[in-house]
N, C-alpha and C positions, 0 to 999 in steps of 0.2 A: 796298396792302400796307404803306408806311410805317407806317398805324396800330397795325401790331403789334408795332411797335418797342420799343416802352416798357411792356409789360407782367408785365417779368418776376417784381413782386409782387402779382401779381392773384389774386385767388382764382379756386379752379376753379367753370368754369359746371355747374351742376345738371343742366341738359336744355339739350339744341341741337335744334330742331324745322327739320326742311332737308328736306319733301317735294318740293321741284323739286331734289335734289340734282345726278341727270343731270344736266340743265341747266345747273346753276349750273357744272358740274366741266369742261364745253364751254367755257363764259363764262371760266372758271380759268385752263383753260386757253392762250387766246387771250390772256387778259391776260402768261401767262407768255410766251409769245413774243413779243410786243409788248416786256416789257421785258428779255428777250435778244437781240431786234434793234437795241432804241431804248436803251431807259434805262440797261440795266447799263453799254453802252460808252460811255455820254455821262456819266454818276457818273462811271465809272472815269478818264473824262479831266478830272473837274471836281477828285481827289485829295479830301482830306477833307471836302470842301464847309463849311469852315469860314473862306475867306479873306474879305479884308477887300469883294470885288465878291460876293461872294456871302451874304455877312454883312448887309449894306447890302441886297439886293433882300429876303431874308429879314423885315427891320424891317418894310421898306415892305411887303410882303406883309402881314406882318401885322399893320400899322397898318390896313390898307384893311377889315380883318374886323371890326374894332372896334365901327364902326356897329352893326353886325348883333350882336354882342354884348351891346352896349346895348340896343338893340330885346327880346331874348332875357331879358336880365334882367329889363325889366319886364314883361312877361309873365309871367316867372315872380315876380315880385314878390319880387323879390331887389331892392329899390331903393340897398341900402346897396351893392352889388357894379355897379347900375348906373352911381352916383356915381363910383365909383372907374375902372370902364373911359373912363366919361368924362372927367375929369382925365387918363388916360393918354392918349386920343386927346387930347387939347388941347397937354400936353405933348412929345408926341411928331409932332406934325405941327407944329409951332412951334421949339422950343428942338430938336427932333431932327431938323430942317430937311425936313420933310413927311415924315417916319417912316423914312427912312434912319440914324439913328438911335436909340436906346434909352435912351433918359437917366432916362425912368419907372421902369425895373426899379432902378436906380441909388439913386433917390429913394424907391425902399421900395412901387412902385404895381406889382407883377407881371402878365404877361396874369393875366386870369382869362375863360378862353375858352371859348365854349358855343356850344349850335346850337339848330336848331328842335327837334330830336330830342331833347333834353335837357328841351325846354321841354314837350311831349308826355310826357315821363315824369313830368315835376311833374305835369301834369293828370292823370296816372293811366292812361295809354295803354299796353298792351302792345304789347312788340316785336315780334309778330308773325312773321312767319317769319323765317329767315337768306335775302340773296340775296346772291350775286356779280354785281355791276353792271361792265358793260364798262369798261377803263379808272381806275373810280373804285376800284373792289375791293371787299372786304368791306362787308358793310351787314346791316340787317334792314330791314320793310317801315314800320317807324315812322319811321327813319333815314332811309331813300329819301324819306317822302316830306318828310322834316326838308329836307333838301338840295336839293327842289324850292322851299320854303319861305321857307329862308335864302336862296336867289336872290334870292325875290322882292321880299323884306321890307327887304334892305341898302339903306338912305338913298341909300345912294353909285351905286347903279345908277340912279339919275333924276334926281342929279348932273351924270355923266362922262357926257359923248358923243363920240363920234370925233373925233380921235384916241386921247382921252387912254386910254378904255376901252380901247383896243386896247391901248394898251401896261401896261394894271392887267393886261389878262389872260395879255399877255408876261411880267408880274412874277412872274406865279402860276408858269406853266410854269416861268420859271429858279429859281422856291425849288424847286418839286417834286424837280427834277433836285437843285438843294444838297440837299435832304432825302432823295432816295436814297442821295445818297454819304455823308452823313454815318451812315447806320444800314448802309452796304453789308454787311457781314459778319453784321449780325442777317438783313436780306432774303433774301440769299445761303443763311443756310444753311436757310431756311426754304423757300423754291422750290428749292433744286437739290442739298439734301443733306438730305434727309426722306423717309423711308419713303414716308409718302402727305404732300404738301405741303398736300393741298387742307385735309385734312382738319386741319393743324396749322395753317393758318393762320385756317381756322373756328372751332377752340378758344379761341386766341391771341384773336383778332379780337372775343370774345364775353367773353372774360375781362377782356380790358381797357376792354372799353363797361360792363361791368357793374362793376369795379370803380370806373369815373371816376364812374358815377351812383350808387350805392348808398355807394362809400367817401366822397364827395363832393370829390374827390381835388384839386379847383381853389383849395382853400384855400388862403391864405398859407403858411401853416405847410409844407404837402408842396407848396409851389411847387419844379418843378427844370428849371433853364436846361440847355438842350441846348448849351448854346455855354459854359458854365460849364466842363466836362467838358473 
C-alpha cells in the first residue's frame, strides 16, 4: 500500500485488466487487517516516521537496494545511470558510514531507483494482469515476477550471511513501518475511508507504475526527497 502514496500526479490508467479480482479482493482484504492489527498501531506509535532512528535505518535500507539497481541499470543499458548509483553506493557506504547516512543526495547523486519490473518494460514486456500479493500489496504479473527477480539478482544476498542478513532484513521491516507512518493519512484514507478501497487503490496503484515508467519519473530533474517535506 505505501506504493500509492506518491501518486497524486499520475495520469489516469486506460484499462485495468483484474480477471482474478475475487480473489485478489480476499488477498485485500487480509492485507487490510493485517495492517489494522499490526502496522497502523506500530506507525501510529513510531509519530512521523521521520526521526533521526528511523531516518538512519531508512538510508541503510536503501543503501542495501542499490546493488540491485545497478544490476537493473545495466540490463536496461541505462549505463550512465548505472555509474551514477554506483558512486552513490560507494559514497554512501563510506563517507555515509555504511548507508546510514545520505551525504550522495547532498552531493548532487539522488537515488535513481529501479527494479526487475522496470527492466521487463524496457524489453517490451506487458504487465499483464493486476494482482494483490499477500503482504506485499498491489503488483501486476510483470512486477511479481520483477520482485521474484530482484531477490535474486541483488550482489548483496551472496554477500551477507547470518547474522548480518538477518539484521538487512530487520532493517527493511523498521523502514516499512517508518514508511507507513510517514504517508499515514494518504494510507488511512485510502483503506478505511473510500467507497470501495480495493478498487482505489488498484487505480492508485496502476497510475503510479505507469506513470514512473512511461513519465520516466526517476530523473534528476523530478527527483523528490520524502524527508525533504
Amino acid at each position: 500500500m505505501l506504493a500509492v502514496a506518491g501518486c497524486a500526479k499520475a495520469p489516469i490508467a486506460s484499462q485495468v485488466s483484474d480477471p482474478a479480482e475475487t480473489f485478489n479482493r480476499k488477498v485485500f482484504a487480509f492485507n487490510v487487517g493485517v495492517d489494522k492489527a499490526v502496522l497502523q498501531p506500530v506507525a501510529s506509535a513510531a509519530g512521523s516516521g521521520r526521526g533521526p532512528i528511523l531516518t538512519g535505518v531508512h538510508n541503510f535500507a536503501s543503501n542495501l537496494d542499490t546493488p540491485g539497481d545497478i544490476v537493473n541499470n545495466v540490463l536496461q543499458l541505462r549505463l550512465m545511470r548505472a555509474a551514477r548509483n554506483t558512486l552513490r553506493f560507494a559514497v554512501n557506504s563510506t563517507a555515509g558510514v555504511g548507508g546510514l547516512f545520505d551525504p550522495s543526495t547532498a552531493l548532487g547523486l539522488p537515488a535513481l531507483e529501479t527494479d526487475f519490473g522496470e527492466t521487463l518494460y524496457v524489453w517490451g514486456v506487458g504487465e499483464g494482469n493486476y494482482q494483490m500479493l499477500p503482504l506485499l500489496g498491489p503488483s501486476t504479473e510483470r512486477d511479481t515476477a520483477g520482485i521474484l527477480v530482484d531477490y535474486a539478482i541483488n550482489p548483496l544476498r551472496f554477500v551477507l550471511k547470518s547474522p548480518e542478513s538477518d539484521y538487512v532484513t530487520g532493517a527493511k521491516v523498521v523502514d516499512k513501518i517508518g514508511s507507513r507512518a510517514r504517508h499515514s493519512d494518504t494510507v488511512d484514507s485510502i483503506l478505511y475511508e473510500s467507497a470501495d478501497p480495493y478498487a482505489q487503490a488498484r487505480l492508485l496503484y496502476l497510475q503510479n507504475r505507469h506513470y514512473t515508467l512511461g513519465g520516466d519519473s526517476a530523473t534528476d530533474e523530478n527527483f523528490e526527497d520524502p524527508y525533504a517535506q
